[in-house]
LUMNULO-406461 format. One line per field, with one value per residue (C-alpha): residue number from 1; x, z, y. Coordinates in steps of 0.1 Angstrom, whole numbers, plus 2048, in hexadecimal, padded with zeros to 3 digits. Example, Ala and Ser with C-alpha at 12.3 -4.5 7.8 and 13.67 -1.06 7.14 Angstrom:
drenvo [1, 2]
px [87B, 889]
pz [84E, 847]
py [7D3, 7F5]
end
This chain:
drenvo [1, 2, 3, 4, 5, 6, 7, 8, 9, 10, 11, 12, 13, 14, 15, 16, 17, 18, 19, 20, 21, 22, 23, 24, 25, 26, 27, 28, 29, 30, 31, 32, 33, 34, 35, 36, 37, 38, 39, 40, 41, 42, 43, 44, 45, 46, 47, 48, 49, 50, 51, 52, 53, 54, 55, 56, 57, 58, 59, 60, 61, 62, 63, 64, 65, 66, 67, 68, 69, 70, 71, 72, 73, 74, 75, 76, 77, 78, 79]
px [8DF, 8D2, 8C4, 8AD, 88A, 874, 860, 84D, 82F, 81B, 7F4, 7DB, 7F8, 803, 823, 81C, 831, 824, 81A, 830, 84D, 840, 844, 867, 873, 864, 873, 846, 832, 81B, 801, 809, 80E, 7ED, 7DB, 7E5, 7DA, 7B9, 7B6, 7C2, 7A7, 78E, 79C, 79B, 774, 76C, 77B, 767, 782, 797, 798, 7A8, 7AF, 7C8, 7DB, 7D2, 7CA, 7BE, 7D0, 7D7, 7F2, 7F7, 80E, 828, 806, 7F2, 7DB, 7CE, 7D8, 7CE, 7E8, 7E3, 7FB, 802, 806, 821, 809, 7FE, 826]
pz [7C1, 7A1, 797, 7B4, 7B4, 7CB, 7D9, 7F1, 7D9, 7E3, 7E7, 7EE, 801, 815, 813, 807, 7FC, 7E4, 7F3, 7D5, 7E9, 80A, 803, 7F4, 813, 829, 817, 814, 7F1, 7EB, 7EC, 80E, 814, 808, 81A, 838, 82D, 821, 848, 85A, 848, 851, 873, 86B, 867, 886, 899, 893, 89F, 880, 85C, 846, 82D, 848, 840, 821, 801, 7E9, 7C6, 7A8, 78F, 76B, 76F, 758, 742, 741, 75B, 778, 798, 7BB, 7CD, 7ED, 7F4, 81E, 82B, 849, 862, 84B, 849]
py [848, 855, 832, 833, 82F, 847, 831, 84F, 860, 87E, 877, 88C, 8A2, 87D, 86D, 848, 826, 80E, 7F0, 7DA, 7F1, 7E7, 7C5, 7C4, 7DC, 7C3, 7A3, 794, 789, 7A6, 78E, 788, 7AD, 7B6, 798, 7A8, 7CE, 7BF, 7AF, 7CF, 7E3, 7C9, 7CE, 7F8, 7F2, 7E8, 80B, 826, 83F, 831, 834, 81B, 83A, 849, 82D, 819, 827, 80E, 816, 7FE, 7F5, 7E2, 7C0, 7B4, 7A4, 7C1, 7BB, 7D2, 7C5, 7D6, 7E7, 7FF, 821, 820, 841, 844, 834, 818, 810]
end
């Protein structure tokens, strides 16, 4: 077990996943993956009593060519 990753980060005193982790976990693209986050925020917006932040945070990473590419960190509810 010493080769494994932690794929659970601290954030703003939240446990969150990666959404790239989320995907694998779930056997999806994380294109597909975020499509989906990008349409329950959209659904999020329309509830005032909810906050996309409580379950989405919206982070970024560096691909294999160098690039920024968009990424979000779920919390426990938004897994």
């Amino acid at each position: 077990m010493e080769n494994q990753v932690q794929i659970i980060k601290q954030v703003n005193d939240q446990d969150v996943m990666d959404s790239r982790d989320v995907a694998k976990m779930i056997n999806k693209t994380h294109a597909h993956l975020m499509r989906d986050i990008d349409r329950y925020i959209n659904d999020l917006a329309t509830d005032p009593k909810l906050d996309s932040l409580d379950f989405f945070i919206e982070s970024s990473y560096e691909d294999a060519k160098g690039e920024t590419r968009k990424c979000y960190l779920l919390t426990k509810q938004g897994c």
